[in-house]
PDB file of the backbone (N, CA, C, O) and the ligand in Angstrom, with CONECT records:
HET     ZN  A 101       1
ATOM      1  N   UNK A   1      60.599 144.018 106.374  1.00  0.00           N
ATOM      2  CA  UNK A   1      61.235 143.671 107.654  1.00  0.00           C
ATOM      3  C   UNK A   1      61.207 142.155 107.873  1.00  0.00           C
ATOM      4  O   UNK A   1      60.318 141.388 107.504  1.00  0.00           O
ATOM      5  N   UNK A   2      62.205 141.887 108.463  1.00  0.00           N
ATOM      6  CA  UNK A   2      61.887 140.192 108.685  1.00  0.00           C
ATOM      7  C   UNK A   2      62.051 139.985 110.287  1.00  0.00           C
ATOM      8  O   UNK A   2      62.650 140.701 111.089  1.00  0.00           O
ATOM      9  N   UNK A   3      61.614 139.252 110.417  1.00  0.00           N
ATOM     10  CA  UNK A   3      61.602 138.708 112.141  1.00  0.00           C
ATOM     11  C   UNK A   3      62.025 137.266 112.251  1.00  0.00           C
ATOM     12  O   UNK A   3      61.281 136.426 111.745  1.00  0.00           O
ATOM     13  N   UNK A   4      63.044 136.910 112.804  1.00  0.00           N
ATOM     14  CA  UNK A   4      63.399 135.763 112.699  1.00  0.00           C
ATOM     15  C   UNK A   4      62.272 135.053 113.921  1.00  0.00           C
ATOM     16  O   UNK A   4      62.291 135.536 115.054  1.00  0.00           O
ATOM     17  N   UNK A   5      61.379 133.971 113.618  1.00  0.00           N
ATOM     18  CA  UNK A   5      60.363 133.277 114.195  1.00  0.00           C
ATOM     19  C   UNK A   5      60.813 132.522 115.103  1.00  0.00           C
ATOM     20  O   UNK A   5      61.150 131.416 114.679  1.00  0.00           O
ATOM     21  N   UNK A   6      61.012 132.760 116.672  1.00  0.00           N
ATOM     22  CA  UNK A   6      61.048 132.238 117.869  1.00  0.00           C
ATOM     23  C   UNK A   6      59.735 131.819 118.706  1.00  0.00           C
ATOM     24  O   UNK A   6      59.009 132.564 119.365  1.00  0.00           O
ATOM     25  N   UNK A   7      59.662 130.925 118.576  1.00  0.00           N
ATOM     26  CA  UNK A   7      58.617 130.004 119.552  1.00  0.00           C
ATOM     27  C   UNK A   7      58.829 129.664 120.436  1.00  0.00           C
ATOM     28  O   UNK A   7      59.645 128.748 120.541  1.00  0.00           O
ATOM     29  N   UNK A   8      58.149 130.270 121.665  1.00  0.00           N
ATOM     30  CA  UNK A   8      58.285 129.837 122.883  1.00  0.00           C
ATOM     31  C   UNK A   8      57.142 128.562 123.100  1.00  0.00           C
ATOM     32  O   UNK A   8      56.130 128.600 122.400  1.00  0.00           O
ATOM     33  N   UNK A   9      57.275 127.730 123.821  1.00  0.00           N
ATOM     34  CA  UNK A   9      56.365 126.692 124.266  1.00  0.00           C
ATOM     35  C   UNK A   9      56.495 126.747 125.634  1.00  0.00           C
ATOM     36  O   UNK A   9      57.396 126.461 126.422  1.00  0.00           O
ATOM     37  N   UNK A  10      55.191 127.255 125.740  1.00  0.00           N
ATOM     38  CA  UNK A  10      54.689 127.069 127.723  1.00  0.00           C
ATOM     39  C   UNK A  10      54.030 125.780 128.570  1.00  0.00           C
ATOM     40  O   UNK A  10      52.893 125.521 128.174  1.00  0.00           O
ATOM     41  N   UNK A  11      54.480 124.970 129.588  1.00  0.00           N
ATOM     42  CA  UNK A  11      53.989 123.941 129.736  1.00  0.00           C
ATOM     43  C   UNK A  11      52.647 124.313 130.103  1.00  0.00           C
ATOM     44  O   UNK A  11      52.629 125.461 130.548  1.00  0.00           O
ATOM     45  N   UNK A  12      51.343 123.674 130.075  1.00  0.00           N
ATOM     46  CA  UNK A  12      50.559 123.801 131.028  1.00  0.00           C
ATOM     47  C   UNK A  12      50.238 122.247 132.051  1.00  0.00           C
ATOM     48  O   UNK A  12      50.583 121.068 131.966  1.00  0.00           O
ATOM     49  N   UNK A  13      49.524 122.940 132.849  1.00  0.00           N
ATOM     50  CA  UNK A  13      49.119 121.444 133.953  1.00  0.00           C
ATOM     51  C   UNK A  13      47.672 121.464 133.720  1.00  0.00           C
ATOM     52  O   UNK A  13      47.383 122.640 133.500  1.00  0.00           O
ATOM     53  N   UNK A  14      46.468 120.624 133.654  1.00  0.00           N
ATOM     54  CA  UNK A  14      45.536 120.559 134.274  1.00  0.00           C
ATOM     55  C   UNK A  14      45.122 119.753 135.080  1.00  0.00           C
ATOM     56  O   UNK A  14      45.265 118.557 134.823  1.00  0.00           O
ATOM     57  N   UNK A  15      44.285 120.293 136.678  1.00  0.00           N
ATOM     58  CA  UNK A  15      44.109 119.573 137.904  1.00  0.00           C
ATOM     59  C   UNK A  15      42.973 119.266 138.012  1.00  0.00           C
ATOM     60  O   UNK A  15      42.227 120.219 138.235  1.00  0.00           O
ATOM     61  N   UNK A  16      42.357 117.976 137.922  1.00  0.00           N
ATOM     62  CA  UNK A  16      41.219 117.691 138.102  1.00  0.00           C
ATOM     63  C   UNK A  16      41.085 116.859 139.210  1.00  0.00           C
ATOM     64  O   UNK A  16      41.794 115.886 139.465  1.00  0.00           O
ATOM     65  N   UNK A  17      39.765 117.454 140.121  1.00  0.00           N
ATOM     66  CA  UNK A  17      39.432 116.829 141.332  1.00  0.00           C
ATOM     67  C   UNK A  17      38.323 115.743 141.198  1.00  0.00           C
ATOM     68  O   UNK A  17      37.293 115.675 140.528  1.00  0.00           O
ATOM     69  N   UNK A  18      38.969 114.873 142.146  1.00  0.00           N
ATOM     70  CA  UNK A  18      38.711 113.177 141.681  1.00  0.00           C
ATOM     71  C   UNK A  18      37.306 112.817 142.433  1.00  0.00           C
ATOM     72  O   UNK A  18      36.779 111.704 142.438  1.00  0.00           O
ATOM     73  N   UNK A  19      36.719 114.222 143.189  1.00  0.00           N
ATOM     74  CA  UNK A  19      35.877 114.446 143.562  1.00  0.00           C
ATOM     75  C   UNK A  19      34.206 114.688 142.951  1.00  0.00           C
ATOM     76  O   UNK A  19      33.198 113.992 142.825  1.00  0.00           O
ATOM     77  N   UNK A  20      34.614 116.102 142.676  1.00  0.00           N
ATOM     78  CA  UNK A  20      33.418 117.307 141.619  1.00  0.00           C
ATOM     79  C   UNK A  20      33.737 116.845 140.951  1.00  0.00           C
ATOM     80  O   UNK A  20      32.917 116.009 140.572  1.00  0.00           O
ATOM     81  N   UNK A  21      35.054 116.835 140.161  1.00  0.00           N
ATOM     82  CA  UNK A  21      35.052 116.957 138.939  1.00  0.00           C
ATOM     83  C   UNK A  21      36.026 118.502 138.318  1.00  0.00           C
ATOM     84  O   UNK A  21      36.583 118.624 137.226  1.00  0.00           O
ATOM     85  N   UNK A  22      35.975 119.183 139.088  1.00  0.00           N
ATOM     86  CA  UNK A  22      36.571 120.483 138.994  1.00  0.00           C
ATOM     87  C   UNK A  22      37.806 120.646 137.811  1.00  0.00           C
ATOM     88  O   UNK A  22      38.635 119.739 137.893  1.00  0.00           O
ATOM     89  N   UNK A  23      37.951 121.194 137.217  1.00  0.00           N
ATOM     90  CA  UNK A  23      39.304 121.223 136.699  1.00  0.00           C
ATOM     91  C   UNK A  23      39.904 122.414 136.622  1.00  0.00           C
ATOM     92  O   UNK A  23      39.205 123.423 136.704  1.00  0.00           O
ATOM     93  N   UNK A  24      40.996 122.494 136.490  1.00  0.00           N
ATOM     94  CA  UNK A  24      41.712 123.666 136.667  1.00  0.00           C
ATOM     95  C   UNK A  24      43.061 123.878 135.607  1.00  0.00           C
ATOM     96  O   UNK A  24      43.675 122.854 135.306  1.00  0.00           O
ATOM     97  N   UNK A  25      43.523 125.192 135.041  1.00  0.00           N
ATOM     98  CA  UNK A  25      44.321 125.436 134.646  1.00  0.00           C
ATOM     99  C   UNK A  25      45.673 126.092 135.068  1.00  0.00           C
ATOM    100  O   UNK A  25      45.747 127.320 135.111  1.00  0.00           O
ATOM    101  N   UNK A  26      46.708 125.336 135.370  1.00  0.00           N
ATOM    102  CA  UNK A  26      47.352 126.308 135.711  1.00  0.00           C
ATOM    103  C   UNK A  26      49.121 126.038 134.816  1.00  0.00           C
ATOM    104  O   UNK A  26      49.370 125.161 133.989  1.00  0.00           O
ATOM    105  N   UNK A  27      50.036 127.060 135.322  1.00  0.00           N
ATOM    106  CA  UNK A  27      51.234 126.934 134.383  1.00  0.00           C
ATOM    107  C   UNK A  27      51.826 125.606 135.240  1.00  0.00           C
ATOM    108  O   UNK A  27      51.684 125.138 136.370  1.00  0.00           O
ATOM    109  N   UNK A  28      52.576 125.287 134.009  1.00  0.00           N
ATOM    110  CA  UNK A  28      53.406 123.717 134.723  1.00  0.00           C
ATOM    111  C   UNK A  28      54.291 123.966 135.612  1.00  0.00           C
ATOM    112  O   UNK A  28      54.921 125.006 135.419  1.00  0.00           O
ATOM    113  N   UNK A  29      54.627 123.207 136.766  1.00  0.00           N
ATOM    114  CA  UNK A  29      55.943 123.542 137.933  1.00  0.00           C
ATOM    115  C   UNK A  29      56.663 122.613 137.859  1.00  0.00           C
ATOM    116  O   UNK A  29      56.114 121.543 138.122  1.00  0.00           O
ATOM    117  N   UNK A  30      57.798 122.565 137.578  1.00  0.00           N
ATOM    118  CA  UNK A  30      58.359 121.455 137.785  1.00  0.00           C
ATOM    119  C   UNK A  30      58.588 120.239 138.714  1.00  0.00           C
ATOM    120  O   UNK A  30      59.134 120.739 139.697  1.00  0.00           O
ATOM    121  N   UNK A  31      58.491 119.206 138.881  1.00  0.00           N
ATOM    122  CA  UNK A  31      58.434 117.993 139.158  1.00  0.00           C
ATOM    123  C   UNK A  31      56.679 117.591 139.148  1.00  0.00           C
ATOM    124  O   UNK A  31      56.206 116.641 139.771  1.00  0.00           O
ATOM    125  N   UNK A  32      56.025 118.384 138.443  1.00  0.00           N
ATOM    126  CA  UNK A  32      54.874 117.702 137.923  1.00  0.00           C
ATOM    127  C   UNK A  32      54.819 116.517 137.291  1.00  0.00           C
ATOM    128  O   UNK A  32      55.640 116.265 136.409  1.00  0.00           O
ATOM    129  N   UNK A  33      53.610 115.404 137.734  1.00  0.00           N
ATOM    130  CA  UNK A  33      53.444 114.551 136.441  1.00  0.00           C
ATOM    131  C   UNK A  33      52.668 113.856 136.724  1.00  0.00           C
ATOM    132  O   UNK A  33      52.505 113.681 137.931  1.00  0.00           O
ATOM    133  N   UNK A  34      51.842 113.145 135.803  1.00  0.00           N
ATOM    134  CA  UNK A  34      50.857 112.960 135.807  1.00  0.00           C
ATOM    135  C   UNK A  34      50.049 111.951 136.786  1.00  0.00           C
ATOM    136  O   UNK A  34      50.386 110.899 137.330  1.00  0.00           O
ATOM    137  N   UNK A  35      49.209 112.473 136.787  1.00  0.00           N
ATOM    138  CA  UNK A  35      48.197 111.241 137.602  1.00  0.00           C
ATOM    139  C   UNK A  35      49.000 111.758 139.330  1.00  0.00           C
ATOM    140  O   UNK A  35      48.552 110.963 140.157  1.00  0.00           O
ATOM    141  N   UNK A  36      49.543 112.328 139.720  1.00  0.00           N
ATOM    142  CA  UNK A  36      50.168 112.789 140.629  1.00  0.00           C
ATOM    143  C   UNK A  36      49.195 113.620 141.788  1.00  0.00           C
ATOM    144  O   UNK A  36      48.448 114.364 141.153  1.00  0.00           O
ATOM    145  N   UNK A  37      48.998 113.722 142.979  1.00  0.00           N
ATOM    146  CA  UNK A  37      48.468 114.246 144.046  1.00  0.00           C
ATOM    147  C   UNK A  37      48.872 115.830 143.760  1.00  0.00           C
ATOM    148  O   UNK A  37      50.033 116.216 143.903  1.00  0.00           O
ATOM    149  N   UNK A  38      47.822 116.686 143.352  1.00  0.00           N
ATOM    150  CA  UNK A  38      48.510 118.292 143.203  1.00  0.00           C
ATOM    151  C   UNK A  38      47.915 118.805 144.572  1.00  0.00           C
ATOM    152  O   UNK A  38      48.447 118.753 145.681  1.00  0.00           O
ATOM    153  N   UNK A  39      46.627 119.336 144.208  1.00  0.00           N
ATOM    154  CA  UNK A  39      46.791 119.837 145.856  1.00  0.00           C
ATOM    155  C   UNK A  39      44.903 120.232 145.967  1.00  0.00           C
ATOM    156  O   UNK A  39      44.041 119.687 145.277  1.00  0.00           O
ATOM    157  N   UNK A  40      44.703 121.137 146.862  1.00  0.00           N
ATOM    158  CA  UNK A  40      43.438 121.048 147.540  1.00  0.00           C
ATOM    159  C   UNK A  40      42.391 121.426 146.654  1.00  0.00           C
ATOM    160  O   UNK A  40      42.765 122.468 146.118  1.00  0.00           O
ATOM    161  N   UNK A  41      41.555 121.186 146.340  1.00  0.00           N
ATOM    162  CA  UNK A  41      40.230 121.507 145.275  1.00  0.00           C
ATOM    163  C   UNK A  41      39.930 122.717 146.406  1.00  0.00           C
ATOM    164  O   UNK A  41      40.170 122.798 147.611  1.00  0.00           O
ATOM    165  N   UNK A  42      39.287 123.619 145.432  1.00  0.00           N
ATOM    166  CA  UNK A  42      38.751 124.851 145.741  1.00  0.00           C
ATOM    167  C   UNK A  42      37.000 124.731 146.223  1.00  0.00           C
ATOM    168  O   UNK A  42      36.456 125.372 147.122  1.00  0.00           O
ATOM    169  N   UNK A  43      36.437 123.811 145.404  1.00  0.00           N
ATOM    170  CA  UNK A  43      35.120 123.478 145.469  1.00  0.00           C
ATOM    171  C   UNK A  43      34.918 122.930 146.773  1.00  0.00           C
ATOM    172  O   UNK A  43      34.075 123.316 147.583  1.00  0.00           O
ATOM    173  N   UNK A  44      35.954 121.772 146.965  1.00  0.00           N
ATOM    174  CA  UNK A  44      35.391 120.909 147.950  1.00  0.00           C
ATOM    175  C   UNK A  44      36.144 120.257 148.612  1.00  0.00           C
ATOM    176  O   UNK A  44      37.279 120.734 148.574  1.00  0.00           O
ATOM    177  N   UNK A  45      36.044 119.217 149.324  1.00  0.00           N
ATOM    178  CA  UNK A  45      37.518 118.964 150.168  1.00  0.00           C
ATOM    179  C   UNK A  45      38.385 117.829 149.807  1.00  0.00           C
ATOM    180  O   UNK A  45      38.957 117.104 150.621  1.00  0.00           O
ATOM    181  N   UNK A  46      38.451 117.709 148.243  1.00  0.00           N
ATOM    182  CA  UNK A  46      38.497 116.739 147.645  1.00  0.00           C
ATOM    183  C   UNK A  46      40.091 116.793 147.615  1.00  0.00           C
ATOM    184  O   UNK A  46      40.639 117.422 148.521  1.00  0.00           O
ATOM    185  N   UNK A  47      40.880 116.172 146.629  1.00  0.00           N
ATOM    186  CA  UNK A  47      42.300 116.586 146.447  1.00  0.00           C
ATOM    187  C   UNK A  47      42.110 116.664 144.476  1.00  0.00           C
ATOM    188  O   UNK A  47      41.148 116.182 143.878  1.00  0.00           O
ATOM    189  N   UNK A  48      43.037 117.231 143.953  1.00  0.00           N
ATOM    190  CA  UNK A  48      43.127 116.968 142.351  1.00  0.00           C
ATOM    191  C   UNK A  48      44.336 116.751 142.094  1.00  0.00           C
ATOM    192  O   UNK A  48      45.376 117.247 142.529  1.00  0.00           O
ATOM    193  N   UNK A  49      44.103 115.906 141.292  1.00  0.00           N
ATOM    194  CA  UNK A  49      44.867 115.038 140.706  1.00  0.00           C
ATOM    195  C   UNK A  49      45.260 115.663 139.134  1.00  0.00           C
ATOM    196  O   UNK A  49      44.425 116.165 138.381  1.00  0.00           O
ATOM    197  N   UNK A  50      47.073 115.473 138.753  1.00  0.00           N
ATOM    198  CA  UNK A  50      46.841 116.236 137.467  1.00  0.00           C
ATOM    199  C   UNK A  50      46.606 115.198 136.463  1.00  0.00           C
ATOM    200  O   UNK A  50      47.091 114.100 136.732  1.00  0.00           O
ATOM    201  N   UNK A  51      45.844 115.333 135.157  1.00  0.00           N
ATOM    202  CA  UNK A  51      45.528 114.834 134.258  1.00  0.00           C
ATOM    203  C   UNK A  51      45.567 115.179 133.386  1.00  0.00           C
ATOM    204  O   UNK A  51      44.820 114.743 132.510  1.00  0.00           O
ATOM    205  N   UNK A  52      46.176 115.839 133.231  1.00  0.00           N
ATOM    206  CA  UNK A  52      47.138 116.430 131.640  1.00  0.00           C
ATOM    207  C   UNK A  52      48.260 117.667 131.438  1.00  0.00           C
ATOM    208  O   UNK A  52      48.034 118.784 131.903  1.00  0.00           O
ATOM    209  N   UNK A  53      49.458 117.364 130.718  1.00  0.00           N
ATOM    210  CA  UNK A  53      50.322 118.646 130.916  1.00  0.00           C
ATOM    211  C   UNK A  53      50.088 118.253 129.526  1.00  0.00           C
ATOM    212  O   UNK A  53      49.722 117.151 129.115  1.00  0.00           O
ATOM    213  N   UNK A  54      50.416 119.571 128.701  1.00  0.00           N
ATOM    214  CA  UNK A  54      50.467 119.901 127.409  1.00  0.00           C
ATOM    215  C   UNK A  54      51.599 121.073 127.165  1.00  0.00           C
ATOM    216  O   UNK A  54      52.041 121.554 128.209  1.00  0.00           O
ATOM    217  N   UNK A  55      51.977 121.450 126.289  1.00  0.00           N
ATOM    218  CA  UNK A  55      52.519 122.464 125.689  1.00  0.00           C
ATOM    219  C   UNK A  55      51.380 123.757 124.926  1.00  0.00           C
ATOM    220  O   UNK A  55      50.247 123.470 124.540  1.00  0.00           O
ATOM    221  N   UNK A  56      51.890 124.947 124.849  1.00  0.00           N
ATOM    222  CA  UNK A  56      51.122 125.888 124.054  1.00  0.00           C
ATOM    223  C   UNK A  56      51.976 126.397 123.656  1.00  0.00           C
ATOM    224  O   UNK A  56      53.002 126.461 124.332  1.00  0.00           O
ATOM    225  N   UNK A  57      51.891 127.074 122.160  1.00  0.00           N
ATOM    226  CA  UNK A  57      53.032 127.804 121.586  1.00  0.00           C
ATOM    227  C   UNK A  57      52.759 129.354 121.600  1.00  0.00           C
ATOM    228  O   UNK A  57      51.819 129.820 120.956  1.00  0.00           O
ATOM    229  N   UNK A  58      53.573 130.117 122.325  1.00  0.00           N
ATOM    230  CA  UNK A  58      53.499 131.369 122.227  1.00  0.00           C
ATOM    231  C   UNK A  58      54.353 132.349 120.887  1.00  0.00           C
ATOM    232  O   UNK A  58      55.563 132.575 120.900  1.00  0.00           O
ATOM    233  N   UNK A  59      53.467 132.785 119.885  1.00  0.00           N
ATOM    234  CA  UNK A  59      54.701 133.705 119.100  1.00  0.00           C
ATOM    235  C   UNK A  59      54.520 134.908 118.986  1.00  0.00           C
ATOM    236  O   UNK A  59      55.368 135.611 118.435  1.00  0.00           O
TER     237      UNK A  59
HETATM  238 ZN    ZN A 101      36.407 119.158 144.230  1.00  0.00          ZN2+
END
């Protein structure tokens, strides 16, 4: 059988609070980018900031 090999690539975001320290994973939304104000830390009353989008390959 053959499967012709389609790769999906999923953005991810990670949010780290400039606070704790916290980081977080979540899927990318568009008009993300980096170093950007995301939104309320869970820990504390900090804000997080994203600090890295990456790709992952799903097959
Ligand atoms: Zn925090």
């Amino acid at each position: 059988m053959i499967f012709s090999k389609k790769k999906i690539i999923i953005a991810y975001t990670i949010e780290k609070c400039s606070k704790c320290g916290m980081q977080r994973k979540r899927e990318f939304i568009d008009g993300d980018y980096l170093f950007s104000e995301s939104s309320k830390c869970n820990s504390c009353d900090g804000t997080t900031k994203i600090e890295k989008i990456f790709g992952e390959e799903l097959e």
